[in-house]
C-alpha positions in Angstrom: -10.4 -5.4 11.1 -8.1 -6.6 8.4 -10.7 -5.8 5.4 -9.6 -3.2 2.9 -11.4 -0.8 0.7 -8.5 0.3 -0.8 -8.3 3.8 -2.3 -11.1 5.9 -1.7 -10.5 9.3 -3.4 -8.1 11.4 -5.3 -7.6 15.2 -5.2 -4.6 16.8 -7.4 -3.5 20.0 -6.3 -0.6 22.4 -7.0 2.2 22.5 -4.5 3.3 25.9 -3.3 6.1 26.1 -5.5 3.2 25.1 -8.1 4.3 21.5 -9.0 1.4 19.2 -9.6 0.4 16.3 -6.9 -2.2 13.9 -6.0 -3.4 13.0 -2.4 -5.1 10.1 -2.2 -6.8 8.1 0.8 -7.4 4.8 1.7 -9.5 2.6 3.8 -7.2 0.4 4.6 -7.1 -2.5 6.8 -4.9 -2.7 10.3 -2.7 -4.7 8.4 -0.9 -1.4 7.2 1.7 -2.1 9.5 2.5 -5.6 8.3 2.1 -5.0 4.7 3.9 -1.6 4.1 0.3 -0.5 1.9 -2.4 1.2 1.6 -1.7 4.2 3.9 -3.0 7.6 2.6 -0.4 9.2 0.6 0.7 12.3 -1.4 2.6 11.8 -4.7 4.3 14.3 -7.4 2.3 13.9 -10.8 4.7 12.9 -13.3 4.8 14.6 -17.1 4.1 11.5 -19.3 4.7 7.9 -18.7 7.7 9.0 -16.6 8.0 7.5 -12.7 8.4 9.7 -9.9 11.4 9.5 -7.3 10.2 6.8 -4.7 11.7 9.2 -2.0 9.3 12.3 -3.2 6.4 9.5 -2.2 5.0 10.4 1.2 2.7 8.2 3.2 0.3 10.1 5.3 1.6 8.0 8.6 -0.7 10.4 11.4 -3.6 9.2 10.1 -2.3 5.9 11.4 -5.5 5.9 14.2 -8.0 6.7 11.4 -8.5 3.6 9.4 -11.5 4.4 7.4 -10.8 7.5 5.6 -13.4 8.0 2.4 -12.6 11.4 0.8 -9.9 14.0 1.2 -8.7 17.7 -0.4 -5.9 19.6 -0.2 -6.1 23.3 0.1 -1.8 25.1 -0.8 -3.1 28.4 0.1 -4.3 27.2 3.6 -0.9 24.7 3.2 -3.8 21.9 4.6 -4.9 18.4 3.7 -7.8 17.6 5.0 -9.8 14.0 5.1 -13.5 12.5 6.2 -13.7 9.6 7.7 -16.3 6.9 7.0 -17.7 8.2 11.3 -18.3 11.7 10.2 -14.5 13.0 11.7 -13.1 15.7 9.7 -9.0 15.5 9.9 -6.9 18.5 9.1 -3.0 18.1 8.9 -0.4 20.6 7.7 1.1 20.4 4.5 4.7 21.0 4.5 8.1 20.1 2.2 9.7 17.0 3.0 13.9 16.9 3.0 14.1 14.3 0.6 11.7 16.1 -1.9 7.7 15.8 -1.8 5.1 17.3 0.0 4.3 15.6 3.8 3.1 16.2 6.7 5.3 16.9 9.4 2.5 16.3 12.3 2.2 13.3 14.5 -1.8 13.2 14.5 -4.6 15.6 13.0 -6.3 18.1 14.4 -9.7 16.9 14.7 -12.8 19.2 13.7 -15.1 19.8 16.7 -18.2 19.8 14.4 -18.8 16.4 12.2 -20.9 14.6 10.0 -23.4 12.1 10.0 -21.8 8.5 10.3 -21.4 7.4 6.3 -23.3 4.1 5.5 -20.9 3.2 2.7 -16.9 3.7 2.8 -17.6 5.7 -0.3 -18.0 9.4 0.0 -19.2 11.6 -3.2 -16.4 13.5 -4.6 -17.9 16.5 -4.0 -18.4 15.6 -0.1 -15.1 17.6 1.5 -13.9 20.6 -1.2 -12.2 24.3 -0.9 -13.7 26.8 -3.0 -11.0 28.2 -5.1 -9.5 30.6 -3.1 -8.5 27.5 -1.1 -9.5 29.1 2.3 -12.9 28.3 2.9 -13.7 24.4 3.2 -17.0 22.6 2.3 -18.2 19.4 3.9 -21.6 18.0 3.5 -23.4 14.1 4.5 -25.9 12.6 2.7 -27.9 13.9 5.1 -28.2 17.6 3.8 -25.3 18.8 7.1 -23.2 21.3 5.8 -20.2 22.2 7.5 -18.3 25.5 6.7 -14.6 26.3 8.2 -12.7 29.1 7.3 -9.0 28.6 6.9 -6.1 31.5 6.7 -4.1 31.6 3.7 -0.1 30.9 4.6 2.9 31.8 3.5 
């Protein structure tokens, strides 16, 4: 498979420390590995026109087995990103600080949801397909098929 669909979704969301970022997914080709692109990643926002340290720039590396990911969210209270794939897999990874700045994830694969989704037609999700409510424990994931999926998340310190 070496066809890309390049980024698929963006979520911002405040770090713990309450800096802005952006996650963003991809579904990216298996060429990844040879072209050093379009792997999920997490960012800082910068104020302005300004660029971000390229060190602070995390690419989202466990998802390395997941090549068609269509939407994702990030929840700081839960300190989760989580992601859909284009098969109906919902992907939860932790969200920690990196040592060189940036948020990552420190985990070598996702934990996999044992309930999933209808298998997506299109490697587009909708935007409002995967979403925390605003406490940022509770997650929301429905298909186009009407399938709602509900999981409950602790808030972490």
């Amino acid at each position: 498979e070496t066809d890309s669909d390049g980024l698929t979704s963006a979520a911002i969301y405040k770090s713990p420390s309450q800096q802005p970022y952006i996650l963003c997914t991809t579904s990216a080709s298996t060429e990844r590995f040879r072209s050093q692109g379009e792997w999920p990643f997490t960012s800082p926002v910068a104020p302005s026109n300004e660029q971000v340290p390229p060190k602070t720039v995390h690419d989202l590396t466990a998802l390395q087995d997941h090549r068609q990911i269509v939407a994702g969210t990030v929840s700081s209270t839960a300190n989760k990103f989580v992601v859909l794939t284009k098969s109906g897999k919902i992907l939860v990874l932790s969200l920690d600080g990196h040592e060189d700045g940036g948020i990552c994830s420190l985990k070598d694969a996702p934990d996999i949801l044992p309930s999933t989704l209808s298998a997506l037609k299109s490697s587009r999700a909708t935007p409002t397909s995967l979403r925390f409510d605003p406490s940022g424990t509770t997650l929301y994931a429905i298909d186009p098929e009407g399938k709602l999926i509900i999981v409950m998340f602790r808030p972490e310190d």
